[in-house]
DSSP file (Angstrom, degrees, kcal/mol; ACC not computed):
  #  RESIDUE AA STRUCTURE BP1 BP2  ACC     N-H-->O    O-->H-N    N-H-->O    O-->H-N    TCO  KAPPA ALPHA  PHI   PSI    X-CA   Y-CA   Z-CA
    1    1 A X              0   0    0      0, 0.0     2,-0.3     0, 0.0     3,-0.0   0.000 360.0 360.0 360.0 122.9  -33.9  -39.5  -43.4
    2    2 A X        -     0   0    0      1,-0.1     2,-0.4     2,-0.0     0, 0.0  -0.485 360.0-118.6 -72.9 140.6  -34.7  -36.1  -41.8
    3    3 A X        -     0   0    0     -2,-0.3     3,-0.1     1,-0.1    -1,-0.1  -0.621  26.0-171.1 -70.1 126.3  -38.1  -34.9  -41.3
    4    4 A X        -     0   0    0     -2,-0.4    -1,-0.1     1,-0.2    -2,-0.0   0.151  33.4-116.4-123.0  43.3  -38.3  -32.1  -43.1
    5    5 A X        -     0   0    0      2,-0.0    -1,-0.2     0, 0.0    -3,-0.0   0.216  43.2 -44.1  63.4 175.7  -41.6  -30.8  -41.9
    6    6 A X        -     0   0    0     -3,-0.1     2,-0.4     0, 0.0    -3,-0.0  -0.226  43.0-161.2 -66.5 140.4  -45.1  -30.1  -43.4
    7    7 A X        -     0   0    0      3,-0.0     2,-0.2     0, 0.0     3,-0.1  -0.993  22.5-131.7-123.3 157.6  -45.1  -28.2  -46.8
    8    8 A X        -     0   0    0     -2,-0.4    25,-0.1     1,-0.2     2,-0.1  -0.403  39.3 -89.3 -78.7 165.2  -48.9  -26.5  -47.4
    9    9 A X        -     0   0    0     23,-0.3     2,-0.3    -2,-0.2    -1,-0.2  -0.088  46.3-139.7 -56.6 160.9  -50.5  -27.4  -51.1
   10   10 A X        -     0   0    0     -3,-0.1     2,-0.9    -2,-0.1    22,-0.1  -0.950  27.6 -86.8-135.7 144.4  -49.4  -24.8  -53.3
   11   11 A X        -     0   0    0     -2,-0.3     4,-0.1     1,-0.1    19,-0.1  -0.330  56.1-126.5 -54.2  83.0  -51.7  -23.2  -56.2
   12   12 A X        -     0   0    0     -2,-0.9     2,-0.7    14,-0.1     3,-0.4   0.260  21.3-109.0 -51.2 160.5  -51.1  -25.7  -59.2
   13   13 A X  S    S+     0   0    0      1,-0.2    -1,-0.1     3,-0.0     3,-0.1  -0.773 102.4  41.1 -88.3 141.6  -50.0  -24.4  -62.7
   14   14 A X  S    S+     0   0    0     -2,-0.7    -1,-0.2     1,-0.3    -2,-0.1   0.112  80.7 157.3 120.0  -7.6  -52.0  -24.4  -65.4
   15   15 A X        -     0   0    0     -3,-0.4     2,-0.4    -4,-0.1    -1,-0.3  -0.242  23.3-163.8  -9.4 113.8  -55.4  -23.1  -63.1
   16   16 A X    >   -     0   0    0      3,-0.3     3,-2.0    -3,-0.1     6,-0.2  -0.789  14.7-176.0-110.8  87.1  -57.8  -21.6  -65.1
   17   17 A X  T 3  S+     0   0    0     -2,-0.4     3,-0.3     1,-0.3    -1,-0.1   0.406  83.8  61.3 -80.6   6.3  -60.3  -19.6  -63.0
   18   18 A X  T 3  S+     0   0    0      1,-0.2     2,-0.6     2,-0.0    -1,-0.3   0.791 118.8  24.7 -62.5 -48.5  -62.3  -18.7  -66.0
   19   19 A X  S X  S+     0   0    0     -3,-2.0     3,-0.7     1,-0.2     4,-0.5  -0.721  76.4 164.9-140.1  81.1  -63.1  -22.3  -66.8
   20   20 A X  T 3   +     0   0    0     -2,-0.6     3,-0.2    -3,-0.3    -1,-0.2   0.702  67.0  62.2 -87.9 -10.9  -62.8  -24.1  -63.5
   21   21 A X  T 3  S+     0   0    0      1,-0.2    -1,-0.3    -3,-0.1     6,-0.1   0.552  80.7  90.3 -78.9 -25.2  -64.3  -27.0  -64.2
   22   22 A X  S <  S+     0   0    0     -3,-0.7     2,-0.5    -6,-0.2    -1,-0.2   0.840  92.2  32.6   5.2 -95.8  -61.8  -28.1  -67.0
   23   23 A X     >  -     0   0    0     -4,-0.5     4,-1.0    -3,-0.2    -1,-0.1  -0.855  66.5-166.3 -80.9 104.1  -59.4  -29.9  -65.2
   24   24 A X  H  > S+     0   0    0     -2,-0.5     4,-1.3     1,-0.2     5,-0.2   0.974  92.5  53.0 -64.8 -36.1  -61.0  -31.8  -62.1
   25   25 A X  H  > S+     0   0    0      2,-0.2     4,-0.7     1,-0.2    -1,-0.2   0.756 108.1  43.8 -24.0 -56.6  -57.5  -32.3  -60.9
   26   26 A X  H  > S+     0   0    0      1,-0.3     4,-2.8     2,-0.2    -1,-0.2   0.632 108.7  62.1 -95.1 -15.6  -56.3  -28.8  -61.0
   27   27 A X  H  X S+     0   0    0     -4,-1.0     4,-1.4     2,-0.2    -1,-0.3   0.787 108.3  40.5 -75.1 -31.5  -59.7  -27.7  -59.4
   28   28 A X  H  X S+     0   0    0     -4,-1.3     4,-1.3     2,-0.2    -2,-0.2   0.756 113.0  56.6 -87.0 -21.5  -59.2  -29.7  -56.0
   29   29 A X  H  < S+     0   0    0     -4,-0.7     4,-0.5    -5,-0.2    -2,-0.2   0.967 110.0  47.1 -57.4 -55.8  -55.8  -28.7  -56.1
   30   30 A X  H >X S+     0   0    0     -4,-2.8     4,-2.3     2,-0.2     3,-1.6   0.912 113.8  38.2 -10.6 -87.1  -57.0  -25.5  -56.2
   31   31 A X  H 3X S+     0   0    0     -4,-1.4     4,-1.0     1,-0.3    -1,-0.2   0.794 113.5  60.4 -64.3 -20.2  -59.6  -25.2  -53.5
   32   32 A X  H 3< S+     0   0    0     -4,-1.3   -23,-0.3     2,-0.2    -1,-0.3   0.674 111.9  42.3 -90.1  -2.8  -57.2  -27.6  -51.3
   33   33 A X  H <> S+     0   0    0     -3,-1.6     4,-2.4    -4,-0.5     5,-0.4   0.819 110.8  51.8 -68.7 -63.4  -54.6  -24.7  -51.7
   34   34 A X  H  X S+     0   0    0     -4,-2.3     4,-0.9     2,-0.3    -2,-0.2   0.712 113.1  49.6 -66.1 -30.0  -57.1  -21.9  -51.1
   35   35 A X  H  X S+     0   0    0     -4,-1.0     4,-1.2     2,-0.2    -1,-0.3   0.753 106.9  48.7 -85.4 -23.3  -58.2  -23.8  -47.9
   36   36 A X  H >> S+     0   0    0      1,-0.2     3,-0.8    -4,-0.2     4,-0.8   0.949 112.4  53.9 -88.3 -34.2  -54.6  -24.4  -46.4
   37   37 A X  H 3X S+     0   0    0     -4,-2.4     4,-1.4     2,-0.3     3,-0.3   0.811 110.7  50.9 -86.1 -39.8  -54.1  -20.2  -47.2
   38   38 A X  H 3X S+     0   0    0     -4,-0.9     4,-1.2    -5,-0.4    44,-0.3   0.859 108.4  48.4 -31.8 -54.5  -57.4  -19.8  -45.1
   39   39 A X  H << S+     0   0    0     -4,-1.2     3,-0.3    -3,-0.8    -2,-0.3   0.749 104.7  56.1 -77.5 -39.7  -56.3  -21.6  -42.4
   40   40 A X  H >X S+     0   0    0     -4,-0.8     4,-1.2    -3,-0.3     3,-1.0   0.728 109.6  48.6-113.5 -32.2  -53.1  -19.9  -42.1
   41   41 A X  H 3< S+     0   0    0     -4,-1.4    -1,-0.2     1,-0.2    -2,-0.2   0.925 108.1  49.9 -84.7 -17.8  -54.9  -16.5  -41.8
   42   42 A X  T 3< S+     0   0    0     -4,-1.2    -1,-0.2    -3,-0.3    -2,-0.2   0.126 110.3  58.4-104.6  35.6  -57.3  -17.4  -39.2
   43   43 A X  T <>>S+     0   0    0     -3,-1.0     4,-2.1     2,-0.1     5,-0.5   0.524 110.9  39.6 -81.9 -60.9  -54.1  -18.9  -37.4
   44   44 A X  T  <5S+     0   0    0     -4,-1.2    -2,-0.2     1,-0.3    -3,-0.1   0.631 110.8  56.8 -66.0   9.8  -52.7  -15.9  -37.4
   45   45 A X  T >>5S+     0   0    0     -4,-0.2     4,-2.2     2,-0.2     3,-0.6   0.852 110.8  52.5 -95.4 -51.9  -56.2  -13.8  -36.6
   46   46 A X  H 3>5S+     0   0    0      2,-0.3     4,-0.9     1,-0.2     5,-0.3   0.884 102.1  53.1 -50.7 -51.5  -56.2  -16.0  -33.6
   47   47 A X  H 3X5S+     0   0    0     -4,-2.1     4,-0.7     1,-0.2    -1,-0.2   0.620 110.0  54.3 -52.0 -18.3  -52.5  -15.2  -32.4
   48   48 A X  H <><S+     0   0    0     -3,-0.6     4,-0.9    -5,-0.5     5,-0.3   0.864 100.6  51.8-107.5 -39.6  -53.6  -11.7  -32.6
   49   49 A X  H >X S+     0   0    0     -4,-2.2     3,-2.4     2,-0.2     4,-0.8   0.786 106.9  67.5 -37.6 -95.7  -56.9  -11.9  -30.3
   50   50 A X  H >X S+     0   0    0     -4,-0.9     4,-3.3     1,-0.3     3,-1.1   0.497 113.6  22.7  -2.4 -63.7  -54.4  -13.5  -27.9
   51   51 A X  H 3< S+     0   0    0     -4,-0.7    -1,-0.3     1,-0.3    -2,-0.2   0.523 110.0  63.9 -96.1  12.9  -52.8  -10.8  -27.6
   52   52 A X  H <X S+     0   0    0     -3,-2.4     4,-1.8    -4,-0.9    -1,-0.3   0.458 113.4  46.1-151.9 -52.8  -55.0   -8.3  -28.3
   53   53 A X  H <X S+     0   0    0     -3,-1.1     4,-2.0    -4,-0.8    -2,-0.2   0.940 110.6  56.3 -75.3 -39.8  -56.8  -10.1  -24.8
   54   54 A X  H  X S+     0   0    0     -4,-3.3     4,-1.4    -5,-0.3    -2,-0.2   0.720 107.5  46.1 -55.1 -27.3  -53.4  -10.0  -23.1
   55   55 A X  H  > S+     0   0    0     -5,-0.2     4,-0.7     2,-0.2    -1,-0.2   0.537 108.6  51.5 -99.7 -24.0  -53.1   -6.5  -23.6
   56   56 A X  H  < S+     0   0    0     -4,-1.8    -2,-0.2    -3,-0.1    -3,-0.2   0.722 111.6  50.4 -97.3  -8.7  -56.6   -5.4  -22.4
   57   57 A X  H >< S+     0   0    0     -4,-2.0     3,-0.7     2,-0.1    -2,-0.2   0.851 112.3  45.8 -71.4 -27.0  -56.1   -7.5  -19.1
   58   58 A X  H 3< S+     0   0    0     -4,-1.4    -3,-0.1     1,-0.2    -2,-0.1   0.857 114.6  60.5 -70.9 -17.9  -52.4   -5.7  -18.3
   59   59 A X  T >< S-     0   0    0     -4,-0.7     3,-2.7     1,-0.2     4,-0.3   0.407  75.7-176.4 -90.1  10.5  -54.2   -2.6  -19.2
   60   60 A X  G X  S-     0   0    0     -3,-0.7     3,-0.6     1,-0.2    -1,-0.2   0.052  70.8 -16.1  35.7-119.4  -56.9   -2.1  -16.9
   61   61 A X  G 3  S+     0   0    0      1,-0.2     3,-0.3     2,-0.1    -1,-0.2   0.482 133.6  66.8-104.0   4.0  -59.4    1.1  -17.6
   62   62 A X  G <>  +     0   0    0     -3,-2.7     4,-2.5     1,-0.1    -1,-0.2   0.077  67.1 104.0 -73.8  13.8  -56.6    2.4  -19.9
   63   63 A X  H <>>S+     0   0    0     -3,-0.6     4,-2.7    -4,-0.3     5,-0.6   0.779  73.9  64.6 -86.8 -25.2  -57.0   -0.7  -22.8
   64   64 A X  H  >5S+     0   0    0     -3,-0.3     4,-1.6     1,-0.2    -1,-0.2   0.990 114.2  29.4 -81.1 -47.1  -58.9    1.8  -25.1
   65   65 A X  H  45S+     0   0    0      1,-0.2     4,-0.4     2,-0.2    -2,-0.2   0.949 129.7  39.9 -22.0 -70.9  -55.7    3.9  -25.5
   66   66 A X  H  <5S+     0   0    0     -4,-2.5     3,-0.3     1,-0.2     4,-0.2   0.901 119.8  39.9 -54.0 -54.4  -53.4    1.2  -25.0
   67   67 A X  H  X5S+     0   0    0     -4,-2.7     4,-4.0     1,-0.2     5,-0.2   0.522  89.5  99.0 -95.5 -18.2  -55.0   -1.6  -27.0
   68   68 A X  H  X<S+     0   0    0     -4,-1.6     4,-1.0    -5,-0.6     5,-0.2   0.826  76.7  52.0 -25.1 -65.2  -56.2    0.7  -30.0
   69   69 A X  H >> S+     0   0    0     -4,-0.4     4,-2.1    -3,-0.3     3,-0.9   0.942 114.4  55.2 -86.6 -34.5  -53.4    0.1  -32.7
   70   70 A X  H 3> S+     0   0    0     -4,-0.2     4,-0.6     1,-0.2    -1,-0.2   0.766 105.5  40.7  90.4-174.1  -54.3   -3.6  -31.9
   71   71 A X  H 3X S+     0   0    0     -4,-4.0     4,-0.6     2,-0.2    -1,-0.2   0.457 109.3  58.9 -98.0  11.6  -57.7   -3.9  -32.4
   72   72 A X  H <X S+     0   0    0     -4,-1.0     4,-2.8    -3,-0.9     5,-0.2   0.841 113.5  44.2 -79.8 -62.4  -57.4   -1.7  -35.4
   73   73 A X  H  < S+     0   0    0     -4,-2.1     4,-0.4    -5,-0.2    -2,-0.2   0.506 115.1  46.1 -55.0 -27.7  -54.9   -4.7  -36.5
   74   74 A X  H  X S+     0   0    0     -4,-0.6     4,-1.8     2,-0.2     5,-0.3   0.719 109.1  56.4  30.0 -80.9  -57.3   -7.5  -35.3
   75   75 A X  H >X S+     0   0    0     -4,-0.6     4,-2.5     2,-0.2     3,-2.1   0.976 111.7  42.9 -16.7 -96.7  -60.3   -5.8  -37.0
   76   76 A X  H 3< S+     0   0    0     -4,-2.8    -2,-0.2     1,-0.3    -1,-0.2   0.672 108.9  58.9 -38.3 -36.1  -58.4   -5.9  -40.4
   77   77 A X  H 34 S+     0   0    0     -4,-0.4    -1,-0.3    -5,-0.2    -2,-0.2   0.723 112.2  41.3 -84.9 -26.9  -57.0   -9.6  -39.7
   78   78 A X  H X< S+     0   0    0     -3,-2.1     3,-4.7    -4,-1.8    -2,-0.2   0.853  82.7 104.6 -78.6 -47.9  -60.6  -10.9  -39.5
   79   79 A X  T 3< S-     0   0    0     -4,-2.5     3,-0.1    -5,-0.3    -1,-0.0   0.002  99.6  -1.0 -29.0  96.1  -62.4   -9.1  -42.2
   80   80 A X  T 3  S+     0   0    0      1,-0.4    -1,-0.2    13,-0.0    14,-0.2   0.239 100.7 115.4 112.8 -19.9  -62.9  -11.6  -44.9
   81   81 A X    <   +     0   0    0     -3,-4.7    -1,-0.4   -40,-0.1     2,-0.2  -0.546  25.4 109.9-110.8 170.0  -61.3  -14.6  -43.6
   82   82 A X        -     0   0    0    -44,-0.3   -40,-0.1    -2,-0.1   -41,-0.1  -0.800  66.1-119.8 145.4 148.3  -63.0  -17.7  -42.8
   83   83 A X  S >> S+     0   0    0     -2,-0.2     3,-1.7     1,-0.2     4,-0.6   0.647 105.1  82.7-116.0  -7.5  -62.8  -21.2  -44.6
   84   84 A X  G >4 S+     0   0    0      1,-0.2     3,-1.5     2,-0.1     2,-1.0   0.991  88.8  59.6 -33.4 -52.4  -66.7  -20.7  -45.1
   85   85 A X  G 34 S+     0   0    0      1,-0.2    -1,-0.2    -5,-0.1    -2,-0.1   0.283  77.5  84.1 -79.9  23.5  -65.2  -18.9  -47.8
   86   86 A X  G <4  +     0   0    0     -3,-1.7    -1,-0.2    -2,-1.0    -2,-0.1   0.882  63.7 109.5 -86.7 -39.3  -63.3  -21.7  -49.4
   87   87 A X    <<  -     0   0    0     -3,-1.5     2,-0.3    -4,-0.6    -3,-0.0   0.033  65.5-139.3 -17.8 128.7  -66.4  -22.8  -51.3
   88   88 A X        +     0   0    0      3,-0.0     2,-0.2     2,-0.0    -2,-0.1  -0.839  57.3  86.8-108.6 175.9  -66.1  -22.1  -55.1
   89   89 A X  S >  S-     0   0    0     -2,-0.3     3,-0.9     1,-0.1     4,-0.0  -0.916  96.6 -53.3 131.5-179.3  -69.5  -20.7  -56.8
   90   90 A X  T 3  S+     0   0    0      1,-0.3     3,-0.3    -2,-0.2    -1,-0.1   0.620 132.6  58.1 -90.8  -0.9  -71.2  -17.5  -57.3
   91   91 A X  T 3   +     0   0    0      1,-0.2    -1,-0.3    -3,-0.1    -4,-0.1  -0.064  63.9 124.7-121.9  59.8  -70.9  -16.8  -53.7
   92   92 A X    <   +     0   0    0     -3,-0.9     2,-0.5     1,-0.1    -1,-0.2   0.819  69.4  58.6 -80.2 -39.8  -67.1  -17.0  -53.6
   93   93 A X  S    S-     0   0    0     -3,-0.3    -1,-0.1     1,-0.1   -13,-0.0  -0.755  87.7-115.9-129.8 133.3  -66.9  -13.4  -52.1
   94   94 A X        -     0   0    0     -2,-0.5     2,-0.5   -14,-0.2    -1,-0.1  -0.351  18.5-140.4 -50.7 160.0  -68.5  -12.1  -48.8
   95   95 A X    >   +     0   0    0      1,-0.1     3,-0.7    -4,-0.1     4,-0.3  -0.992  22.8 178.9 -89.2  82.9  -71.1   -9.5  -49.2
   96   96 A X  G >   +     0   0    0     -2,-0.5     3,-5.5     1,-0.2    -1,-0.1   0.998  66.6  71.9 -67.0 -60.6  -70.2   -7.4  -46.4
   97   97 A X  G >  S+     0   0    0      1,-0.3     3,-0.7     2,-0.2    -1,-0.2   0.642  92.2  55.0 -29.6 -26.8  -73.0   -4.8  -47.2
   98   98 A X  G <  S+     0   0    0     -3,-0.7    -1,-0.3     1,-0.2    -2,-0.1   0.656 104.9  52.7-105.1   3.1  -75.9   -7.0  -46.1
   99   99 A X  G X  S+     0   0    0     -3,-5.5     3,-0.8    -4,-0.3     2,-0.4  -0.048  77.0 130.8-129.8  53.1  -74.6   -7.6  -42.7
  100  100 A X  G X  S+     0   0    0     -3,-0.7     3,-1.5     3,-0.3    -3,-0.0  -0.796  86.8   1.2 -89.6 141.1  -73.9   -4.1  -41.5
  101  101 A X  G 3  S-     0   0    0     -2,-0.4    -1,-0.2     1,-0.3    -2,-0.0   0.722 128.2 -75.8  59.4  36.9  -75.1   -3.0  -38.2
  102  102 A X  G <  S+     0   0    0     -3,-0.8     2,-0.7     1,-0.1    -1,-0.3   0.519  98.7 123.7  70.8   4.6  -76.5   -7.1  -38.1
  103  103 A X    <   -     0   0    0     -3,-1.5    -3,-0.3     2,-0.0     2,-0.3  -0.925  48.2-155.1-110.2  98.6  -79.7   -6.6  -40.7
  104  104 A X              0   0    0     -2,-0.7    -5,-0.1    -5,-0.1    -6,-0.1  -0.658 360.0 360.0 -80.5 136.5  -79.7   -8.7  -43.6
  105  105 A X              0   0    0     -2,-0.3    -1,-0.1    -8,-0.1    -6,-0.0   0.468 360.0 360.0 -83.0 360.0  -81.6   -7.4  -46.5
């Protein structure tokens, strides 16, 4: 038998995010889905620091130029992501607004 590697959870059918509590089944299936899709974006948030660091050490006092398009890209690939956020509940979505410029309201 060949290994034929890891497969992630997949989003089950019959989910109802209205009435999540339904099914218990299809609700851990769920969240254990929602976590492995988490994970796989702060992999790839991480592969981009790497290089994102690689590119402001070859670049010396030129990195804001150089390293710009990025850390634009970098920026974008963290915003949001997190497996804090795996939780379901009324505070399934960040509230960005209360941690601008670090001052929570």
């Amino acid at each position: 038998m060949v290994w034929e590697g890891v497969k992630p959870p997949t989003e089950p059918a019959g989910y109802d995010p209205n009435n999540k509590y339904a099914d218990p089944v299809l609700y851990y299936k769920h969240r254990e889905a929602k976590v492995a899709a988490e994970y796989v974006k702060v992999a790839e948030a991480k592969l981009i620091r790497k290089e994102l660091k690689k590119c402001y050490k070859e670049s010396g006092v030129n990195y804001q130029q150089k390293c710009r398009d990025l850390a634009q890209e970098y920026l974008a690939a963290i915003k949001g992501t997190g497996v804090y956020r795996s939780n379901s509940g009324p505070h399934d979505e960040p509230r960005w607004e209360l941690y601008n410029a670090g001052v929570q309201k």
